[in-house]
C-alpha positions in Angstrom: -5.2 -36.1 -10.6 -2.6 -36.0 -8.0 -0.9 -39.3 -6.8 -0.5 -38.6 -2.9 0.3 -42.1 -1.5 3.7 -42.2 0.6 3.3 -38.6 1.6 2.5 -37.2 4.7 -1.1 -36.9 5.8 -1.4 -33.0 5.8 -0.2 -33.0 2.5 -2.5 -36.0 1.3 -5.6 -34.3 3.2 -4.6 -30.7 1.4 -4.9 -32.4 -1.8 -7.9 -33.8 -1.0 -9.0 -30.3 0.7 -8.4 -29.1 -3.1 -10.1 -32.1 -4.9 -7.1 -33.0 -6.8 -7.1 -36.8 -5.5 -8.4 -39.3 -8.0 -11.1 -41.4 -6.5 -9.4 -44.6 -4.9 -7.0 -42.2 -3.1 -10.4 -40.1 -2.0 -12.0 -43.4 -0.9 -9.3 -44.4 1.1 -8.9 -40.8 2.9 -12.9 -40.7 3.5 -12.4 -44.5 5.4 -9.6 -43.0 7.6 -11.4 -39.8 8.2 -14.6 -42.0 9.4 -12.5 -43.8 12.1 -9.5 -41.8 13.0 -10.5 -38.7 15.2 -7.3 -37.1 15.0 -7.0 -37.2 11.3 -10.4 -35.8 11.2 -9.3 -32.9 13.8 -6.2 -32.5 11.2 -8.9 -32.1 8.1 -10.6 -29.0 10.5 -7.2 -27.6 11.0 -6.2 -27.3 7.4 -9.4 -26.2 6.1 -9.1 -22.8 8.5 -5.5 -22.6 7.4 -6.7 -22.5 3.8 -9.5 -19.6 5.0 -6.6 -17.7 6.9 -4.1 -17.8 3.6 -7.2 -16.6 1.9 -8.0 -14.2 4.0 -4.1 -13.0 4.4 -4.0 -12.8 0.6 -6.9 -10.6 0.2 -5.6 -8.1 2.6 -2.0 -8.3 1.0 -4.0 -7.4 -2.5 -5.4 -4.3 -0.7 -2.0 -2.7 1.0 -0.9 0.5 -0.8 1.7 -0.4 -2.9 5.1 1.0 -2.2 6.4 3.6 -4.7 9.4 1.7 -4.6 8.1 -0.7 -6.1 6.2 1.3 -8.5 9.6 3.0 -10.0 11.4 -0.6 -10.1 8.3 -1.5 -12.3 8.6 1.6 -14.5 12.4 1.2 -14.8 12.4 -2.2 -15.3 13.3 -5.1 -12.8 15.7 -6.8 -15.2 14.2 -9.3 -15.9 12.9 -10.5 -19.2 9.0 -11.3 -19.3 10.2 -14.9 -21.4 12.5 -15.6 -18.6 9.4 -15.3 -16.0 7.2 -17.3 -18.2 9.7 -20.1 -18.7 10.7 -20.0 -14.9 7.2 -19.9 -14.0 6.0 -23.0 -16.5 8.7 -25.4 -15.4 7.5 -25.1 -11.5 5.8 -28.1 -10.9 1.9 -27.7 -10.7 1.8 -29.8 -7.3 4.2 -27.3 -5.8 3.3 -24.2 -7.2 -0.5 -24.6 -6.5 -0.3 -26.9 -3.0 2.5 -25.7 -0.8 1.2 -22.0 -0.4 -1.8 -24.2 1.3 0.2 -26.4 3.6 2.4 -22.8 5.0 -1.0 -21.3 5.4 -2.2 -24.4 7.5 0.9 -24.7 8.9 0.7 -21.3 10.6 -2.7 -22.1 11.7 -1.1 -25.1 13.3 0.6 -22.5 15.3 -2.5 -20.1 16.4 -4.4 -22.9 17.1 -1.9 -24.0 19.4 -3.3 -21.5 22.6 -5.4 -18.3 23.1 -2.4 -16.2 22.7 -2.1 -17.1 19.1 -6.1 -16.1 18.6 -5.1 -12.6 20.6 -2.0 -11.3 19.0 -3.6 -11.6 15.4 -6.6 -10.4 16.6 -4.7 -7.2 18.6 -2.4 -7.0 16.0 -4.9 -6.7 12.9 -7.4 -3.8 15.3 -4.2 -2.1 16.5 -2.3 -1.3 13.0 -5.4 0.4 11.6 -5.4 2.6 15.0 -1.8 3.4 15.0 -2.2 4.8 11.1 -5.9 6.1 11.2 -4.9 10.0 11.7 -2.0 9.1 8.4 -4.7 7.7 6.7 -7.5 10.1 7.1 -5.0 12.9 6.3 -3.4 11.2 3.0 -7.1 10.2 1.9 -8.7 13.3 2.2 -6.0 15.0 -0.1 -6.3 12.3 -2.7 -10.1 13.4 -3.1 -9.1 16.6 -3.2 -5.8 16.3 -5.6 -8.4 14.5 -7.7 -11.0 17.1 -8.5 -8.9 20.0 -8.9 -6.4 18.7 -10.9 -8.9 17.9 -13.4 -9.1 22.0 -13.3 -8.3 24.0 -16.5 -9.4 27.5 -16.1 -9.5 27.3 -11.9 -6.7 24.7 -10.9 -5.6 27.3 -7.9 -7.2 30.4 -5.7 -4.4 32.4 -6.5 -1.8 32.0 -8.9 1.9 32.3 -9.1 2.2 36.2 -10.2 0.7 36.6 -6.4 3.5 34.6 -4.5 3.6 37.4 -2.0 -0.1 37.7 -1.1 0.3 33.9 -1.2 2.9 33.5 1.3 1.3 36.1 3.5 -2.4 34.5 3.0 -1.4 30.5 4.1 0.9 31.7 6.6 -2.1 33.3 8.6 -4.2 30.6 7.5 -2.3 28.0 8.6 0.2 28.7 10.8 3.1 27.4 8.9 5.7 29.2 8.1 7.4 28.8 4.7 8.9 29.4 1.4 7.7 28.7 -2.0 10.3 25.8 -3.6 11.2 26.8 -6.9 11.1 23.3 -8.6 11.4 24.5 -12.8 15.2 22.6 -12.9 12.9 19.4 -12.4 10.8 20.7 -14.8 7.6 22.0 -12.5 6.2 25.2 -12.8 4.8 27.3 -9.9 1.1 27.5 -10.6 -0.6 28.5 -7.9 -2.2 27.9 -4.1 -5.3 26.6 -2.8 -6.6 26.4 0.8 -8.3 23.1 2.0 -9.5 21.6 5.2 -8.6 18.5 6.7 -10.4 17.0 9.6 -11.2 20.6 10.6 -7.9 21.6 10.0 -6.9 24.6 7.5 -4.3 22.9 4.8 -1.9 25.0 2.4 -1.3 23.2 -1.1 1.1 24.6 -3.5 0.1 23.2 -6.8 2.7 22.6 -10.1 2.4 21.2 -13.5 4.9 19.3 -15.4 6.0 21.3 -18.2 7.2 18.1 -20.0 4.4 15.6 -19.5 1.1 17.5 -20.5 -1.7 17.3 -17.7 0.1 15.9 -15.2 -0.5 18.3 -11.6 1.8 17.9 -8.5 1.1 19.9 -5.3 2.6 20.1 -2.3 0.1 20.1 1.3 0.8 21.0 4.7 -1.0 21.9 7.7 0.3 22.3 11.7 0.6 19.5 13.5 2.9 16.8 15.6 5.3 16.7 18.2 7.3 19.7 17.2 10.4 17.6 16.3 12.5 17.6 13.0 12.2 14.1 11.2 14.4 13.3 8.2 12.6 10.1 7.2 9.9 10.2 4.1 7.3 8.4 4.2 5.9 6.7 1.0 2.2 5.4 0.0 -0.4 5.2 -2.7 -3.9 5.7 -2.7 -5.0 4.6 -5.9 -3.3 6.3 -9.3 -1.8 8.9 -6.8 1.5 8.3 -4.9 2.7 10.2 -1.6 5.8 11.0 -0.2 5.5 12.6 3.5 7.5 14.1 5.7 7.2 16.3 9.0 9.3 19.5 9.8 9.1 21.9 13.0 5.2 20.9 14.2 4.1 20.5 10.3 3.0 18.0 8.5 4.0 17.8 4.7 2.8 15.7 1.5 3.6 15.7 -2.3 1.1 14.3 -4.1 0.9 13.6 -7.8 0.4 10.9 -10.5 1.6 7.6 -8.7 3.3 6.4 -12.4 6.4 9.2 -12.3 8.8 7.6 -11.1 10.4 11.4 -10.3 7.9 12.0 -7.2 10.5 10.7 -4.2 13.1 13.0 -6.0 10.9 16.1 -6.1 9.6 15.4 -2.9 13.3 15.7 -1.3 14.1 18.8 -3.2 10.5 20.5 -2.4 11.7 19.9 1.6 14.7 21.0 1.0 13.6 24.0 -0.1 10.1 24.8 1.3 
């Protein structure tokens, strides 16, 4: 049991939040809490910051992770799993398990404040999801796809590579994109084939590819015509479960690589595919 006396009452009343006080200390805090209004209005204050770290931590579990952060996992961070496990057994057990609490309830502290508080999380947390539904919506829709016909042996694509003229010609009219095939075999892809999908009503070109090296694994690149008509040189990284994303947009398009979200090679085939496509 934690020994609390001496500190200041938030902390003392997160401990007790947590039922880590040993019973005179509890005692004492339930007297206070019976006569003292304020410390009582404290109690109500820290017990919604606990539900809003809660809360906050759930969502943070359910963002896409970045591929960035997937390839520093794959290539190593540097640092040695005995180093983490000593580092992370010498934090104090108060520290490590009570002070997330007290920031969470501290930023509560802040909310509760005024309306405005209450209105910017509330606008922010409806207006993100507004902002990225058409990203979303696109990048999910290819993920089901990329998922069933990857699984493909005989019929992975419509047409395959011996047909790259018919293919051109066919996703050109289809879609309205104009483009070339990228030859990716120095990264060791090979040209298989094309598919045509639909996105939200929208026709979609995917060029598919398999890695020669790692048995199984299917890339493909998808685009279909949309946007503001404008160049954009940034790429734009996501992942939707065991897939991973890189995006970009080109001339009205809209473009996406897609394949398996644990090659760390993606963002580098990605910029050699638009560099070439």
């Amino acid at each position: 049991m934690l020994q609390t006396k001496g500190l200041a009452l938030e902390v003392r009343l997160s401990a007790y939040i947590d039922g880590e006080l040993g019973e005179p200390e509890k005692s004492e805090l339930d007297a206070l809490l019976a006569r003292d209004d304020e410390a009582r209005a404290l109690l109500e204050k820290l017990k919604a910051g606990s539900a809003f770290g809660n809360n906050a931590f759930e969502d943070f579990l359910h963002d896409p992770v970045p591929l960035a952060l997937v390839r520093q996992i794959k290539q190593g961070s540097g640092i040695s799993p005995r180093s983490e496990r000593v580092a992370t057994a010498n934090l104090p057990r108060r520290s490590a398990h009570m002070w997330p609490r007290i920031a969470a309830a501290s930023t509560v502290l802040v909310l509760l404040g005024g309306a405005a508080g209450f209105i910017l999380g509330s606008t922010t947390r409806i207006a993100e999801p507004m902002r990225q539904a058409n990203e979303r919506s696109w990048l999910d829709e290819i993920a089901e796809y990329h998922r069933v016909y990857s699984r493909q042996k005989e019929h992975l694509v419509e047409l395959p590579a011996s047909e790259a003229d018919k293919i051109k010609s066919w996703l050109v009219a289809s879609v309205g994109v104009t483009f070339n095939i990228p030859d990716l075999s120095h990264k060791g892809l090979t040209f298989e084939g094309a598919r045509l999908l639909v996105v939200e009503g929208k026709p979609v070109a995917q060029l598919v590819y398999r890695d020669r090296d790692r048995e199984g694994e299917v890339f493909a690149i998808c685009f279909l015509k949309q946007g503001d008509g404008q160049q954009s040189g940034e790429f734009g990284e996501t992942i939707r479960g065991d897939l991973g994303f890189v995006s970009w947009q080109r001339n009205g398009a809209s473009f996406v690589m897609v394949g398996p979200s644990s090659n760390v090679a993606l963002q580098d085939f990605a910029e050699t595919a638009a560099a070439l496509i």
